[in-house]
N, C-alpha and C positions, 0 to 999 in steps of 0.2 A: 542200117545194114552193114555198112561199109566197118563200123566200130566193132561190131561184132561177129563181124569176119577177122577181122584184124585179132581180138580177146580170143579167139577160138584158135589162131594160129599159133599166138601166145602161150597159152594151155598146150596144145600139142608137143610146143617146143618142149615147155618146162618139162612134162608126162615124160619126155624120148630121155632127156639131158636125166632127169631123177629118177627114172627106174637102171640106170647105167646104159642108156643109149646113147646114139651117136647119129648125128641127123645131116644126110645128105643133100643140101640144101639145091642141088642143083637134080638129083634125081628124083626127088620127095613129090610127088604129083598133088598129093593133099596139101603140101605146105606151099606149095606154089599157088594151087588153087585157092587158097584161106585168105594171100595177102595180093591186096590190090599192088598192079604195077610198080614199082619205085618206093614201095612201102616198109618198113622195118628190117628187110633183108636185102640186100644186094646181091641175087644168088651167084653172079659172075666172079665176085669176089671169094667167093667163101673155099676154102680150103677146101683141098680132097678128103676125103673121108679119114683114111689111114695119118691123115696129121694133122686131123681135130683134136683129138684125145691124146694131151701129151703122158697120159700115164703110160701107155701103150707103147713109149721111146724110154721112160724114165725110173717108172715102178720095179722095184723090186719086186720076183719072181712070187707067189702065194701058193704054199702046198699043203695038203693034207684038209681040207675043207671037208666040212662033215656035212652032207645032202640032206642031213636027218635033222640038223639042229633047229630048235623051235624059234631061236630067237638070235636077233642080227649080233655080231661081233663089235665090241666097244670101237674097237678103231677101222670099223668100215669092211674090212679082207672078208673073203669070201659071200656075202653079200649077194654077189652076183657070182652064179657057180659058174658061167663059162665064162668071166672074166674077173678074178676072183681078185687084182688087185684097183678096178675099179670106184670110184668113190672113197677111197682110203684117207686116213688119216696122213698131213706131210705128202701129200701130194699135189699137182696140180689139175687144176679147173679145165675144163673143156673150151677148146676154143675155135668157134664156128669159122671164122673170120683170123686170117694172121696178123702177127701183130705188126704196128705201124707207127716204130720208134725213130727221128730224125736222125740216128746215126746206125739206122740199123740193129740195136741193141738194146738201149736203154733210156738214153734222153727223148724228153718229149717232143712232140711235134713241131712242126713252126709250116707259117703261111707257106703255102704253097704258090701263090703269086713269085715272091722271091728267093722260096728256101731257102730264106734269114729270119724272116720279121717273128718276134713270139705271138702266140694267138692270147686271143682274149684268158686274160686272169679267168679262176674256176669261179670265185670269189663274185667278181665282177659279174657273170654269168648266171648266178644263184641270184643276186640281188636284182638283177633284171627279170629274168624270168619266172621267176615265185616270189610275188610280192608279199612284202608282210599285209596282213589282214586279220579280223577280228574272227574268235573262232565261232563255230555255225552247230548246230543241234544238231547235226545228220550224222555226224562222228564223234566217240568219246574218245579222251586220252586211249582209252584201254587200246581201240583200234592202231592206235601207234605202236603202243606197246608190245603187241602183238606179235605185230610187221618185225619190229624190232630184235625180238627174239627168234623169230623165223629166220632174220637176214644172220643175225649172230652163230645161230643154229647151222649154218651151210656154210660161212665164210669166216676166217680166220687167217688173216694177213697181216703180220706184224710188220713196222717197217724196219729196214737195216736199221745197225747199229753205227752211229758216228758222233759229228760234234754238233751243237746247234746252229741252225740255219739263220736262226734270226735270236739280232740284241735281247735281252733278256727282259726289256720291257716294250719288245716285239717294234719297234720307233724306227728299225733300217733293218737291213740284209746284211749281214756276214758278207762282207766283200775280202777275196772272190769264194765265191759261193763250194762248199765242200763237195765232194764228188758224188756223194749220197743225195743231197740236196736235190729235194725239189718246191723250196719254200715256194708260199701262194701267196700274192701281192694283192695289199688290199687297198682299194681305192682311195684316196683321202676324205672324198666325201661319205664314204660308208656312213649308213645311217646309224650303226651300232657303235663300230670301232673308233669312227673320226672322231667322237668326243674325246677317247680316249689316245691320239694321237697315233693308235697303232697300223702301220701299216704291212707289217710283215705275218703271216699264219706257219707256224712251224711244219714245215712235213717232208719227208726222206722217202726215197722211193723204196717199194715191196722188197721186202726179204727175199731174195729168189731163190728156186727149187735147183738145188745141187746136183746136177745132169750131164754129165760126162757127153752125151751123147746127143745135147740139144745145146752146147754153151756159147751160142752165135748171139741168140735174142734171152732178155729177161722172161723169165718165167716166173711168176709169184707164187710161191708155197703157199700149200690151207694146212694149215694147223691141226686144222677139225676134220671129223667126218663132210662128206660131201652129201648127206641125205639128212631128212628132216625125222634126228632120232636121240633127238634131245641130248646131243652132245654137250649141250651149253649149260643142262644141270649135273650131266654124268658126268664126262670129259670124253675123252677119244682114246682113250686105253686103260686098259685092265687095271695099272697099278694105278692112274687118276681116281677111275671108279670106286677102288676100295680103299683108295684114304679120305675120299668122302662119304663113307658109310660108317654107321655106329655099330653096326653088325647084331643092329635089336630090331623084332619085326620088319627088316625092310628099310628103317629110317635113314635120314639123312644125317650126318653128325651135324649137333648143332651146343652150341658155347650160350651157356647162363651167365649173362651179367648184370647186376642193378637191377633183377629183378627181372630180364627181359630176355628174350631168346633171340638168340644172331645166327647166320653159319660163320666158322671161325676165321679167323682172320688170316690171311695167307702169309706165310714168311719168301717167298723166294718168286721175283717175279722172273719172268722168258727172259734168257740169254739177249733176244734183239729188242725189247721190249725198252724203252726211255722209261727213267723213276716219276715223268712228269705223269703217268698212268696215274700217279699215286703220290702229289705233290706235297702234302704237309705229313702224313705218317702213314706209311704199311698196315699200321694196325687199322688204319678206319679204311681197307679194304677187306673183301671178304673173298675166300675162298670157294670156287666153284666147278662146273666143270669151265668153264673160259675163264677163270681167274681175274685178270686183270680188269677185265669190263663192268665185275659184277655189280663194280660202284658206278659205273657211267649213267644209270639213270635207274634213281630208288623203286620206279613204278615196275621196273621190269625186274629189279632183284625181288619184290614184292610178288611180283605174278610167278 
């Protein structure tokens, strides 16, 4: 009972956050009611309503929206008529809960016992708590797959642009660590990495959302649309959309090679985007509407 109460509150949320709502976690009577005590929300924490939705501080203005049109706008705008630059393309994410960065801005957190110690690696965390395992009949790849494209579909966060965080055969940390940097430390006994010696995972903190009017804490820009509207075959605006079209029946433009059909190969990756997206040659990526991902895993440029 208790689980699905919990999945039902779940839904609720995602329902309020994906049709352009905003969810008052403290006055919400159903969402209070749905989770047990001390469970998935801490409604004392959670922001006032008016500065959950940082579009709502950061968005550019949306005019002239047409109440008649039959079909959503490629980059999200008017969408939602009474708040028309909701779920927009280049915006940011809703956030229930304020953010909760060690210097007030942007570095991550640390032990609250001393507010010094670092907390556990992500790394470290992963490998504890989802063990590896043999996989089971009850799920196919596709099911990941799926997920995969759903999660790609809503979120689009490139990281800053800088210098690399870790030695190039990832062995130490860039000492002292560049100001972008938020490399992930891998254990030595990692069951994966430790044969290979690696102890460092490359990663820079989110591109943030360029907000004259929120520039105290990190905001992370989305790329993409904020709704599940197949942004990640189309793209998030108009000129994306129609240079991936062949402009015959409908199709998608797609490149003959060796006999075999590909979508085309992209020339030009994101301004904040590392060339490691795309480590031995640009041509063996393909262009989409998320571009750079399309190669991150062939099952899902397949589906």
């Amino acid at each position: 009972m208790a689980r699905s109460r919990i999945l039902s509150a779940f839904v609720l949320l995602c329902l309020t956050v994906y049709f352009g709502g905003k969810v008052d976690c403290k006055e919400n009577t159903l969402l209070r009611r749905a989770l047990p005590s001390g469970q998935i929300i801490n409604t004392a924490k959670a922001q006032p309503v008016d500065q959950q939705n940082i579009i709502d501080q950061c968005a550019p203005k949306v005019a002239g929206c047409d109440p008649m049109s039959v079909y959503r706008s490629y980059d999200g705008s008017c969408n939602n008529l009474k708040h028309p630059s909701w779920g927009m393309a280049n915006t940011g994410h809703v956030r229930l809960m304020a953010a909760n960065y060690a210097d007030g801005k942007s570095k991550h957190r640390v032990s609250k016992v001393d507010n010094a110690t670092e907390l556990p690696s992500a790394r470290l965390l992963r490998t504890l708590l989802f063990k590896e395992k043999s996989a089971t009949d009850l799920h196919t790849r596709s099911f990941l797959t799926f997920a995969q494209i759903i999660a790609h579909d809503v979120t689009s966060n490139p990281e800053s642009p800088g210098p690399k965080c870790c030695s190039p055969s990832g062995d130490a940390m860039i000492e002292p660590q560049p100001a972008v940097c938020r490399a992930i430390p891998i254990p030595a006994n990692d069951s994966y990495y430790g044969p290979f010696k690696r102890v460092c995972m490359e990663y820079r903190q989110s591109l943030p959302l360029n907000c004259p009017l929120n520039d105290k804490t990190l905001q992370p820009i989305m790329l993409n649309t904020h709704y599940i509207d197949g942004s990640v075959i189309y793209g998030s605006s108009e000129a994306k959309a129609k240079s991936l079209r062949s402009n015959q029946g409908g199709k998608l433009l797609l490149v003959e090679k060796d006999n075999n059909t590909f979508l085309p190969p992209f020339q030009d990756l994101p301004v904040a985007t590392s060339k490691s997206e795309c480590p031995l040659n640009p041509s063996s990526c393909y262009t989409s509407g998320e571009n750079y991902r399309a190669k991150g895993s062939p099952s899902a440029l397949n589906m």
